[in-house]
N, C-alpha and C positions, 0 to 999 in steps of 0.2 A: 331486379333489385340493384339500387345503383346505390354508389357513397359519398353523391354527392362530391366535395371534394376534398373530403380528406386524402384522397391520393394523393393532390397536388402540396399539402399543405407537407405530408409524408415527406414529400422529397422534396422541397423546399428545406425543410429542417436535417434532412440529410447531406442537402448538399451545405447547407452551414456547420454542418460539424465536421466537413471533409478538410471545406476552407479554414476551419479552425485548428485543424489537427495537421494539415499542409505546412503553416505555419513556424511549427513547434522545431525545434532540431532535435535529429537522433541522438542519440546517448549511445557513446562507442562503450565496444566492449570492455574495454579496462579501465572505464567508471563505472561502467555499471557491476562490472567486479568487484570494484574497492568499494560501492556503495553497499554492495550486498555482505561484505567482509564486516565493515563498519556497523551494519544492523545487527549484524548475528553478534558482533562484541557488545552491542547494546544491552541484548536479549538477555545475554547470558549474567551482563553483570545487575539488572535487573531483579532475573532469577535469585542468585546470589543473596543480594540483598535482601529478601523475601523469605529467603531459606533462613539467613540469620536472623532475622527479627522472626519469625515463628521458633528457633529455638530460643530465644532471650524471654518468649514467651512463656514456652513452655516449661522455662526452668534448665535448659542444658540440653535436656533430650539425652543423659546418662543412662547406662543400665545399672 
């Protein structure tokens, strides 16, 4: 049972994603810090925002 030649076409496209990814430049540690800092302040004021318009919804959300 052979595959014909998807093996070759396999590692053709691997090696184009090698040479594409070669390419790229690392991302040092303390950008990838403050980018990761920056998302979670995202998140959070996202949340937030969400949280307030579901209580304006619901009227207060008092007891």
């Amino acid at each position: 049972m052979t595959r014909g030649n998807q093996r070759e076409q396999d590692r053709q496209k691997a090696q184009k994603k090698a040479a594409a990814a070669k390419g790229k430049p690392k991302e040092s540690a303390a950008s990838l810090q403050k980018r990761k800092e920056q998302d979670a302040e995202n998140l959070r004021s996202k949340q937030k925002k969400k949280e307030e318009a579901e209580k304006a919804a619901t009227g207060g959300g008092g007891k």
